[in-house]
Wavefront OBJ file of the C-alpha trace (Angstrom):
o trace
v 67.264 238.643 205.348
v 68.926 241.645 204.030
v 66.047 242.880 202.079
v 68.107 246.092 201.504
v 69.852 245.163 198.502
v 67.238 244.333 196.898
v 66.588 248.443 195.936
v 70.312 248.295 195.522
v 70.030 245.710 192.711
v 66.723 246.993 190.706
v 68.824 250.636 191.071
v 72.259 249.329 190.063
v 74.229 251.297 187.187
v 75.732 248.271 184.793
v 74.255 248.691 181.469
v 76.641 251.162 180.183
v 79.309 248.770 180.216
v 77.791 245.291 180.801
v 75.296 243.222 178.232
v 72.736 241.536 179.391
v 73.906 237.466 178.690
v 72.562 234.481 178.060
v 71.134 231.694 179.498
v 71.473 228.386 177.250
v 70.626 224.977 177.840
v 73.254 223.068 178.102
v 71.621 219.909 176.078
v 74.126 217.755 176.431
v 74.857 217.898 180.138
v 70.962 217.802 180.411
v 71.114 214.849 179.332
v 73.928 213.241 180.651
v 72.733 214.541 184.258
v 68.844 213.413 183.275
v 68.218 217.367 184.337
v 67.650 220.593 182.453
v 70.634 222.200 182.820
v 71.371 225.593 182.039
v 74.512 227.888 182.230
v 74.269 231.602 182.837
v 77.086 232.483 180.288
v 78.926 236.052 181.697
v 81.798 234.076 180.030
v 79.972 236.405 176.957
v 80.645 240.152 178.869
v 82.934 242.518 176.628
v 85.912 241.607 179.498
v 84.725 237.626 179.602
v 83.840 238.114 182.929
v 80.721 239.173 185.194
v 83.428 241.513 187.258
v 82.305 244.446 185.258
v 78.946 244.995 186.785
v 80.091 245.426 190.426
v 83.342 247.718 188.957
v 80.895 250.268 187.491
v 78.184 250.024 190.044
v 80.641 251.291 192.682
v 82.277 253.759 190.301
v 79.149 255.317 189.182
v 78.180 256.225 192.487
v 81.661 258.269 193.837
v 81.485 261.341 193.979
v 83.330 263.696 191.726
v 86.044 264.031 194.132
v 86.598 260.670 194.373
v 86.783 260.037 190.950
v 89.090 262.882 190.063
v 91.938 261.260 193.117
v 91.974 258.267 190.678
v 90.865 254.683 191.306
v 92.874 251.940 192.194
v 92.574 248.208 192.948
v 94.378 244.842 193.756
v 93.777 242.523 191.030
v 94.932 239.140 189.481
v 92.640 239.193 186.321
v 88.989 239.455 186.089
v 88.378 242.680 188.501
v 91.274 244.401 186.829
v 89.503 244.078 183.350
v 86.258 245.455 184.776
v 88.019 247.863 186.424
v 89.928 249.475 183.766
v 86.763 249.203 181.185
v 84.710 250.766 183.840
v 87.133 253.833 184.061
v 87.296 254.159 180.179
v 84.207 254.772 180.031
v 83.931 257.121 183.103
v 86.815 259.311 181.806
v 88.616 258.311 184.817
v 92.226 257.342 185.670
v 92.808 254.295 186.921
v 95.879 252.113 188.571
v 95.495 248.184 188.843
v 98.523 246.797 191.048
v 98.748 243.262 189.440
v 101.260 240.361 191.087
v 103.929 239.510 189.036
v 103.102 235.982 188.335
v 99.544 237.265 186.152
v 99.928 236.237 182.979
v 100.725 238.890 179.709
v 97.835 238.181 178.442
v 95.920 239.669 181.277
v 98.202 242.682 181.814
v 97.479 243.650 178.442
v 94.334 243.328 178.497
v 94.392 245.756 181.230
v 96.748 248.274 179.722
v 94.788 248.311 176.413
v 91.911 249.545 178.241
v 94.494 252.448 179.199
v 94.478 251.510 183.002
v 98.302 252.040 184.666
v 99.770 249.015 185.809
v 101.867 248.269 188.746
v 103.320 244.613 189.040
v 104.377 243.982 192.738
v 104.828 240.747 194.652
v 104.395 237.481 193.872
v 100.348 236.664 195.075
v 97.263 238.882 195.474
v 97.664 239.720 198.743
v 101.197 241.212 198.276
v 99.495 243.077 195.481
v 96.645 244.312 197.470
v 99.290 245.781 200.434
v 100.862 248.173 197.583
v 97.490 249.048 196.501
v 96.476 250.291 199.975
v 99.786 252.345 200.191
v 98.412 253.766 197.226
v 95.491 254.765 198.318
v 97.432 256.166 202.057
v 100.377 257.931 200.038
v 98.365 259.557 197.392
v 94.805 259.887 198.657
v 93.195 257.407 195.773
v 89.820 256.054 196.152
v 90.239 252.097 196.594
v 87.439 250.070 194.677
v 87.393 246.822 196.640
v 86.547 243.610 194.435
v 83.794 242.282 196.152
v 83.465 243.444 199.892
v 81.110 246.264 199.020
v 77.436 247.187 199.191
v 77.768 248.438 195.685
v 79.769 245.812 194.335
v 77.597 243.603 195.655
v 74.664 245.271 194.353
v 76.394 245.070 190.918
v 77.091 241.292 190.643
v 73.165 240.852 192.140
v 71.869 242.159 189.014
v 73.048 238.451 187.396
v 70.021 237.358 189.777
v 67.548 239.966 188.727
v 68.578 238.632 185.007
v 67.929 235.304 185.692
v 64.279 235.655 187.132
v 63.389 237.892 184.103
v 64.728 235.521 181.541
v 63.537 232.155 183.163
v 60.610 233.199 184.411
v 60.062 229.979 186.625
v 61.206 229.523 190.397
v 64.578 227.343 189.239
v 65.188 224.157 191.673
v 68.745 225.045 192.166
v 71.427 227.739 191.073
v 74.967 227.199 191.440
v 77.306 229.910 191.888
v 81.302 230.078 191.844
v 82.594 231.431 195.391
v 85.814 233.531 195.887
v 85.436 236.474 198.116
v 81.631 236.000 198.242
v 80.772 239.244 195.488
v 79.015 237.134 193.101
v 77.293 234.718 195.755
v 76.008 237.379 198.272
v 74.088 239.563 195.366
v 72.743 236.567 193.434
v 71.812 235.074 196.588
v 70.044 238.491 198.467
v 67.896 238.918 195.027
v 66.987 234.642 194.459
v 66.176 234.479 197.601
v 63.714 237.446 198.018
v 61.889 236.886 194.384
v 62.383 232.800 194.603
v 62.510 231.872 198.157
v 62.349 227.605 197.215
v 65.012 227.605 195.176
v 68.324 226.436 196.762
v 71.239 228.388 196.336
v 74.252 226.472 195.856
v 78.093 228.137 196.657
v 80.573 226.288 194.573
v 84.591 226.920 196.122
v 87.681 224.737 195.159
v 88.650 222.330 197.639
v 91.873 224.068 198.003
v 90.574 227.707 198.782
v 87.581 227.113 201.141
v 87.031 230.059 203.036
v 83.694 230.181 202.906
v 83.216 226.700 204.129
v 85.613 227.640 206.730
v 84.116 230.568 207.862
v 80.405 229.056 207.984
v 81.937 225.678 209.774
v 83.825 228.101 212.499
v 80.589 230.544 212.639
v 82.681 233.374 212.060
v 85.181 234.187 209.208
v 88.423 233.023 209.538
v 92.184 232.906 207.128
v 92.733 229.968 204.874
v 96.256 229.299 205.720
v 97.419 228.427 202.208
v 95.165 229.123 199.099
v 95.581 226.720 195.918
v 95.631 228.949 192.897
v 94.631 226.616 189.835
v 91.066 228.650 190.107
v 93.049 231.785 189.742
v 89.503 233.965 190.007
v 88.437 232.391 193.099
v 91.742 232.309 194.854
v 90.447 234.149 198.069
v 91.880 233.227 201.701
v 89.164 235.365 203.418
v 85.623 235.787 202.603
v 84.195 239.110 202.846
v 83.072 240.770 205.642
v 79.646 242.548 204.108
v 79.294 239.117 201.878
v 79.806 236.859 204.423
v 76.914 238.440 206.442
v 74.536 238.125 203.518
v 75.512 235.232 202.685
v 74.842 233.664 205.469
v 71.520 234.193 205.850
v 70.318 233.027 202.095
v 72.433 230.138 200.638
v 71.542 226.778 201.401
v 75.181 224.935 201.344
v 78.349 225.510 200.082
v 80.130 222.352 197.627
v 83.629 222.382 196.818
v 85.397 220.969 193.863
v 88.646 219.735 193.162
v 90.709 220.418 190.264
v 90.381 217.616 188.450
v 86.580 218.296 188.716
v 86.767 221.720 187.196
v 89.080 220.592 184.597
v 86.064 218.201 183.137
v 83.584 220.949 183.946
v 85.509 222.848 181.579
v 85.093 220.229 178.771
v 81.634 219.854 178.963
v 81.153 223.900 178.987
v 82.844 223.713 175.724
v 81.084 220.523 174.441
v 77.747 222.379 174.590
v 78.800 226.096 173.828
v 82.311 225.687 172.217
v 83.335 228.250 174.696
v 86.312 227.885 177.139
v 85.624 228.606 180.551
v 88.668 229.297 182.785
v 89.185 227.493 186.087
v 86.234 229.286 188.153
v 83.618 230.124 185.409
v 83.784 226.199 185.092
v 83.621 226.120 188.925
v 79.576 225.989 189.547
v 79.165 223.476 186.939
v 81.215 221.153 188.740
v 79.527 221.298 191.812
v 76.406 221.041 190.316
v 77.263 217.424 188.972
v 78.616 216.374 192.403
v 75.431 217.798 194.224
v 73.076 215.597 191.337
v 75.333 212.471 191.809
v 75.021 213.009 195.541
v 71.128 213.962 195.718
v 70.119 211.959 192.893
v 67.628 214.181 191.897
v 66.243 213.927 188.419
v 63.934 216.207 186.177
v 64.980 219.430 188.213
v 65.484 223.347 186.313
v 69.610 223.572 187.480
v 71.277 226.068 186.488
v 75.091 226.919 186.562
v 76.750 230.613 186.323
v 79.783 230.511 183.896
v 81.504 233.478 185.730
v 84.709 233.826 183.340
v 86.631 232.760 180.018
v 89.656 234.577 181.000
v 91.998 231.638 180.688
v 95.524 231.219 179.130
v 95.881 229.420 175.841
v 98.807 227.004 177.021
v 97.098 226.255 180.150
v 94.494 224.381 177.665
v 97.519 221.341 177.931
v 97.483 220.845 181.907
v 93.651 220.865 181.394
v 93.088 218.676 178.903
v 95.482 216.193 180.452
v 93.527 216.226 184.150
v 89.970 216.396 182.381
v 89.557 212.245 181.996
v 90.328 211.943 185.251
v 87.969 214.660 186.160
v 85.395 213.001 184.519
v 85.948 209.366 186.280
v 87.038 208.350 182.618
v 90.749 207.414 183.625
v 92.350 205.495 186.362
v 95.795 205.274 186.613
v 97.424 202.530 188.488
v 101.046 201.036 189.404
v 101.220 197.400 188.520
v 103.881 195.080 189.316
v 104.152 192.522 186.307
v 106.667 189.760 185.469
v 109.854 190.822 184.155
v 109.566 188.030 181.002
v 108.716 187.731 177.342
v 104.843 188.187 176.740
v 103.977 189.475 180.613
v 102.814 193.011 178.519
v 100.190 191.010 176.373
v 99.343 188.977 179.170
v 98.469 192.341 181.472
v 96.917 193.598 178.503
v 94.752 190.308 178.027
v 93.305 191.036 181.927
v 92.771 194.628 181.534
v 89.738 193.045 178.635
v 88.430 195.703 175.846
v 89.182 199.131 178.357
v 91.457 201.450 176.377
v 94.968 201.918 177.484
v 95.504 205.486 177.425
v 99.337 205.564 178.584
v 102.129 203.087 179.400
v 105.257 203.575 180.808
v 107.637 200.923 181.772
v 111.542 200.866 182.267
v 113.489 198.177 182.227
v 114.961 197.601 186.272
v 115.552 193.945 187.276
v 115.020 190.529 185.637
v 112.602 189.520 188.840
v 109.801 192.223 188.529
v 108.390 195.254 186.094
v 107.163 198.089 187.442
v 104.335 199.761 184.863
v 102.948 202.830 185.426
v 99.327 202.634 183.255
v 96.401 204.943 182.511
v 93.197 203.292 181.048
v 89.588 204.276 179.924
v 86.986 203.113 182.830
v 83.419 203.519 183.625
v 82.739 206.735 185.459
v 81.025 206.178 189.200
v 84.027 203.914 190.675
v 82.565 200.500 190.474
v 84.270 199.561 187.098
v 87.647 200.484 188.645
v 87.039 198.812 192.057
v 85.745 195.952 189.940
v 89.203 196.338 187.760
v 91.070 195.769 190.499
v 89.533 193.109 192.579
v 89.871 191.084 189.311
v 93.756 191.930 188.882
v 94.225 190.917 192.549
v 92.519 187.481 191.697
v 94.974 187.369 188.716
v 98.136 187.956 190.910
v 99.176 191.759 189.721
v 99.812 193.242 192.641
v 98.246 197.157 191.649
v 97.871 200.567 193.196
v 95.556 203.172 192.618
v 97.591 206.381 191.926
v 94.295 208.324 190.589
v 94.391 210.927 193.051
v 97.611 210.920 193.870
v 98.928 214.423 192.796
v 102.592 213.604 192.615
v 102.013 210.590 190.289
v 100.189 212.548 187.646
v 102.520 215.599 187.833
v 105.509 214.224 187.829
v 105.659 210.765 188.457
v 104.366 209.795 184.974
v 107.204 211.877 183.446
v 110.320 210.213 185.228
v 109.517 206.405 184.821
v 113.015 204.590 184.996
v 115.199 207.271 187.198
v 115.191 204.440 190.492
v 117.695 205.722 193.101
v 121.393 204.730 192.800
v 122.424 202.735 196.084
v 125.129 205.871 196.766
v 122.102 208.165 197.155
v 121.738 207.945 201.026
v 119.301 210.068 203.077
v 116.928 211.139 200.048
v 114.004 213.085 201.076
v 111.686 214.400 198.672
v 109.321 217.800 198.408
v 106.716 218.956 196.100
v 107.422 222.492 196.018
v 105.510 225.834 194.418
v 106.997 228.788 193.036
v 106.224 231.776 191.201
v 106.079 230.909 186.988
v 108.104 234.297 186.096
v 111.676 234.855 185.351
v 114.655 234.657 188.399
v 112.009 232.612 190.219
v 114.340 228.875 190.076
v 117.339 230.884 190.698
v 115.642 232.565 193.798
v 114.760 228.985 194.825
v 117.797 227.631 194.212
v 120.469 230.207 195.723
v 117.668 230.141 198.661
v 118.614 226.585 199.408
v 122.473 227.307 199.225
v 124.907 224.290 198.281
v 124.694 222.957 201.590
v 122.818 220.195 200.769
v 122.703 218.028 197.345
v 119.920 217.877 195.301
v 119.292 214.447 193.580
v 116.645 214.823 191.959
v 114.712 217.505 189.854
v 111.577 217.908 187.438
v 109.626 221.013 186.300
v 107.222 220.903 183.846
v 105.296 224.570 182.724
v 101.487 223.462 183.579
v 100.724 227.280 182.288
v 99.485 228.148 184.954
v 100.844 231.287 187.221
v 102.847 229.132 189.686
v 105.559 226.123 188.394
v 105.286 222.831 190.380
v 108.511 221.149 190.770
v 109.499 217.515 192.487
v 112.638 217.612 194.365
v 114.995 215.144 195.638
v 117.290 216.168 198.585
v 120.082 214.381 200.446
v 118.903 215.376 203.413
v 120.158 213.967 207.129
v 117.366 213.709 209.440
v 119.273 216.032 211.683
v 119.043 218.866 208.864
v 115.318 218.108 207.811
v 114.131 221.086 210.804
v 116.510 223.734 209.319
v 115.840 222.373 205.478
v 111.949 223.349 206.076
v 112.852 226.557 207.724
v 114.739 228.076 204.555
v 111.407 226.734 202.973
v 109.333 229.143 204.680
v 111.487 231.400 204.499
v 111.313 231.642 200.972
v 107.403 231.460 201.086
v 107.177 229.160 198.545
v 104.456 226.558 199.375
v 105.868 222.444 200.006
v 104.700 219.325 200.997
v 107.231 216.457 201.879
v 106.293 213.406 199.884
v 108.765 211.235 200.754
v 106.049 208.499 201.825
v 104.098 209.298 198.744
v 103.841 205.485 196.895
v 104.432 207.135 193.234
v 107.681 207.750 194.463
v 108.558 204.819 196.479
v 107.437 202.801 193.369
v 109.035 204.000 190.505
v 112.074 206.731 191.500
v 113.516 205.495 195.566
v 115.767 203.260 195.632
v 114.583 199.529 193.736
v 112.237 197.643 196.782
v 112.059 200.489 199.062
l 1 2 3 4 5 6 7 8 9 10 11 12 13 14 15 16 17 18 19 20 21 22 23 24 25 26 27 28 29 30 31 32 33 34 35 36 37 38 39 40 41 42 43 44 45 46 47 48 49 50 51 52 53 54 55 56 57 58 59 60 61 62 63 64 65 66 67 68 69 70 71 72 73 74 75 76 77 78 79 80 81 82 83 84 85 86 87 88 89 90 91 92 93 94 95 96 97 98 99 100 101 102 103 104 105 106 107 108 109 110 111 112 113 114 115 116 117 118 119 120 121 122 123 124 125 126 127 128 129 130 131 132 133 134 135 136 137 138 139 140 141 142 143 144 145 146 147 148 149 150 151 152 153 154 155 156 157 158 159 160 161 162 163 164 165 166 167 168 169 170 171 172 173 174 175 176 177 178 179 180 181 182 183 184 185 186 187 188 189 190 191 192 193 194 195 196 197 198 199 200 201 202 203 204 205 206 207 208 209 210 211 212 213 214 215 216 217 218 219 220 221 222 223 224 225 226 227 228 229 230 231 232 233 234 235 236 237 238 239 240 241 242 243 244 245 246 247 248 249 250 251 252 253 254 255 256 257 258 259 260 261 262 263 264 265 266 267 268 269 270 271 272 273 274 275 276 277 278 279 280 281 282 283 284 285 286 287 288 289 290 291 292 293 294 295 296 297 298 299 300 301 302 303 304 305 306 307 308 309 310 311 312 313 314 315 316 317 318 319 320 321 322 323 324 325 326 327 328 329 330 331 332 333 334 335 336 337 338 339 340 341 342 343 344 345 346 347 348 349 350 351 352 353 354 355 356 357 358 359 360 361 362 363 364 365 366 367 368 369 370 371 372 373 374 375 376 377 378 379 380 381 382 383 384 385 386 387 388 389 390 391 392 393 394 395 396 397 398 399 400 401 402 403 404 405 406 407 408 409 410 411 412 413 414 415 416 417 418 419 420 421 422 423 424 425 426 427 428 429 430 431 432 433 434 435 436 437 438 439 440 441 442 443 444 445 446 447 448 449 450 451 452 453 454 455 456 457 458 459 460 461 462 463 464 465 466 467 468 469 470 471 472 473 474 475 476 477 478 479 480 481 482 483 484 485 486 487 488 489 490 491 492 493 494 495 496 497 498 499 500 501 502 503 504 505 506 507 508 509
C-alpha cells in the first residue's frame, strides 16, 4: 500500500487557491436509488474543477529556478484553468498549449487568468508533443496533469476532505477516471483512514484505459479515445497512478454516454448545477453498480469533478438524457401504408407517451415509422412492448442503442436511395468542430469518388459527427479507408447498420 502519500496529502499546499467544497445529499437520487447518496461537489472550486489542487501542490514545491524558466502544460480544459490560476497567484508565467478544437469558452478562461496560450493540433496528444518541445527548446519546467507524486498528493486532499466532513467509514465512493490523478490520491488516503470502504473508478466506455491496463496487468494505449467526456479523454493511464491505483481500488465501472448524459440531469435535479461530461461521470457508475449489486440503505457517495461544460452542448445532452435514463426507446416499425394504420399503431402502443414520429411517405404497400416513446426504466416494459407488437403483426426494431439512428438517422427520414445510386457504402466519420475542418475532409477525399449522401449536425461538442454516403466500388473500398487514415479522422463503416438499411438504402434492401 503506498502509505507514502499519505504525509504527502496531510502536507499538501491547496488552500491558497482551492476552497474546501461540499458534500450534499443528493435527496432525490437517495431516494430514487433507496440509498443515501451524496455528491462531493468540486463542480463549486473558483475554476469549476478539482484540477486546481494538484496544479498548485506541484507548483508550490519548485524551486525558484524552476519557477522563474516558466511553467507549461498540455491541456484541453480543466488542468489549464488550474494551471493558469495557480500561476496567478504564484507570480509566475505560465504557457498552456491547448488543441485547436477546445472550445472559446475555455481558452478564455485561460487567458483571463493571464496564462499564454498556444493552440496546436487537433487532440491532446498533438498538444502535449508541442508542449514538450517547449519545455526541450526553452528549458521550461513541465507540470504534468496527473502523473505526479505531487499532483497526486494534491487531488488526495478531496479524500482527506471527505473523512473530516463525513466522519463515518462511507460504503462506497465513486470517482471519475482519466489519467488516474484524482483516483490514485483519493484512493491512497480512503484506503489508509477507511480500509472497508470500496473504492469505485468510474471511466467512459469509450476511453478505458484503466480497465485496459488492469485487464492486461500492465498499462497499455487505447487505440482510439471517444471524447464526449472531454476531461477524462485519456488513452494511457499514468505510470505513478497506475501503480497506486492498483493496489487500493476495488473495481473499475464504465459508463456510456447516454449514461452520463442522465447523470447529468439528476446532478442538476438535486443541486441545479450542471455538471459537464466527467464530473457527471461517478454518478453514473454509481447507479449501474446499485442496479447491479442491489444493495440498499448504503452511505454512496459520488465526486462531481467538473462544471466546465459548453452552453450549446446542453442540446445534444438533453436530447440523449431519456435514453440515458431507460425513459425512451426508439424503434423502427413497419405499419400499413392505409388510412387510419397511425391511430391503429397508436391504439397498441396503450397510454406510453410518444415522444417523436417521423414517417415519409414511400410506397402504397408498407410505412416505414421511425418512433420514440416514454417506457418504464429496467427493460422489461420495452421487451414487454415489443413482444406485444409482434403478437399484433408490426414487424419492429429496437434502434435504442444504435448510434447512427439517433444521430442522424432520426434527422433524414424520407431520403430512400434512388435506383441510379449503385455501389453506396456508408461511414460515420469524426472530425475536428473548428473552421477549414469539412474542407480538409473534403479536398482529402478528392472528386474521385461521388458522395451521395451527407448530414452534419453541431452536437457542441469539440468534434462534428457526420454520416456519409459514398459510391464506392468494392474494388476502391481498400484505398477509400486508406485516405481515411490518412486524414486521422476517426470512421466506422455502417453500411450494415439497420437505421440505414431501413429508412435511407435503397426501398427493401
Amino acid at each position: 500500500m503506498p502509505q507514502s502519500y499519505i504525509k504527502r496529502i496531510l502536507d499538501a499546499r491547496v488552500y491558497d487557491v482551492a476552497r474546501e467544497t461540499p458534500i450534499d445529499e443528493a435527496v432525490l437520487m437517495s431516494r430514487r436509488l433507496d440509498n443515501r447518496v451524496w455528491l462531493k461537489r468540486e463542480d463549486l472550486q473558483p475554476v469549476f474543477s478539482f484540477k486546481l489542487r494538484g496544479a498548485y501542490n506541484k507548483m508550490s514545491r519548485l524551486s525558484p529556478e524552476q519557477l522563474a524558466a516558466g511553467v507549461v502544460t498540455a491541456s484541453a480544459g480543466n488542468h489549464a484553468q488550474g494551471l493558469a490560476m495557480a500561476a496567478q497567484k504564484l507570480n509566475v508565467k505560465a504557457t498552456i498549449v491547448m488543441p485547436r478544437t477546445t472550445p472559446n469558452i475555455k481558452v478564455e478562461a485561460v487567458r483571463n487568468r493571464g496564462a499564454r496560450v498556444i493552440l496546436h493540433g487537433d487532440s491532446y496528444d498533438e498538444a502535449a508533443a508541442y508542449a514538450a518541445r517547449l519545455v526541450e527548446e526553452k528549458q521550461m519546467t513541465y507540470v504534468h496533469p496527473f502523473d505526479d507524486p505531487d499532483v497526486i498528493a494534491g487531488q488526495g486532499t478531496i479524500g482527506m476532505e471527505i473523512v473530516r466532513q463525513h466522519q463515518q467509514p462511507l460504503d462506497a465512493i465513486f470517482v471519475p477516471v482519466g489519467g488516474g490523478g484524482l483516483l490514485a490520491g483519493v484512493a491512497a488516503y480512503i484506503r489508509y483512514v477507511w480500509p472497508q470502504t470500496r473504492i469505485i473508478g468510474v471511466e467512459p466506455e469509450d476511453a478505458a484505459c484503466l480497465q485496459l491496463a488492469l485487464a492486461k496487468g500492465r498499462r497499455a494505449v487505447l487505440p482510439e479515445v471517444g471524447l464526449f467526456a472531454d476531461g477524462c479523454a485519456v488513452a494511457q493511464v499514468g505510470k505513478e497512478t497506475f501503480r497506486v491505483i492498483r493496489s487500493t481500488v476495488d473495481e473499475v465501472i464504465t459508463a456510456s454516454t447516454d449514461e452520463m448524459c442522465a447523470a447529468i440531469k439528476d446532478i442538476f435535479e438535486d443541486t441545479r448545477g450542471i455538471a459537464e461530461p466527467a464530473g457527471a461521470l461517478a454518478l453514473a457508475g454509481m447507479k449501474k453498480y446499485v442496479e447491479r449489486t442491489g444493495v440498499r440503505g448504503q452511505q454512496l457517495l459520488a465526486i462531481v469533478s467538473g462544471a466546465n461544460t459548453n452552453f450549446d452542448r446542453l442540446r445534444y445532452i438533453s436530447e440523449r438524457t431519456e435514453i440515458g435514463e431507460q425513459r425512451e426507446a426508439v424503434l423502427s416499425v413497419t405499419i400499413p401504408e392505409v388510412p387510419g394504420s397511425f391511430k391503429t399503431f397508436c391504439s397498441a402502443l396503450g397510454r406510453r407517451n410518444i415522444t417523436e414520429f417521423n414517417y415519409r411517405y414511400a410506397d402504397g404497400g408498407s410505412a416505414q415509422v421511425f418512433v420514440g416513446l416514454t417506457v418504464v426504466p429496467g427493460g422489461q416494459d420495452l421487451a414487454e412492448l415489443l413482444v406485444d407488437l409482434d403478437k399484433r403483426g408490426y414487424a419492429a426494431v429496437n434502434m435504442t442503442d444504435n448510434e447512427v439512428a439517433k444521430l442522424h438517422i432520426r434527422h433524414m427520414v424520407g431520403g430512400h436511395a434512388p435506383e441510379c445510386v449503385h455501389d453506396e457504402r456508408v461511414y460515420r466519420v469524426e472530425f475536428p468542430e473548428r473552421p477549414g475542418a469539412l474542407l480538409r475532409f473534403l479536398s482529402g477525399l478528392g472528386q474521385r469518388w461521388n458522395i451521395s449522401m451527407f448530414h452534419y449536425r453541431n452536437h457542441g461538442a469539440a468534434f462534428g459527427r457526420i454520416l456519409l454516403g459514398v459510391q464506392l466500388p468494392g474494388k476502391d473500398r481498400r484505398e477509400f479507408e486508406k485516405i481515411l487514415d490518412e486524414l486521422k479522422f476517426r470512421y466506422h463503416e455502417e453500411t450494415d447498420n439497420r437505421a440505414y438499411q431501413l429508412y435511407l438504402g435503397h426501398k427493401g434492401g
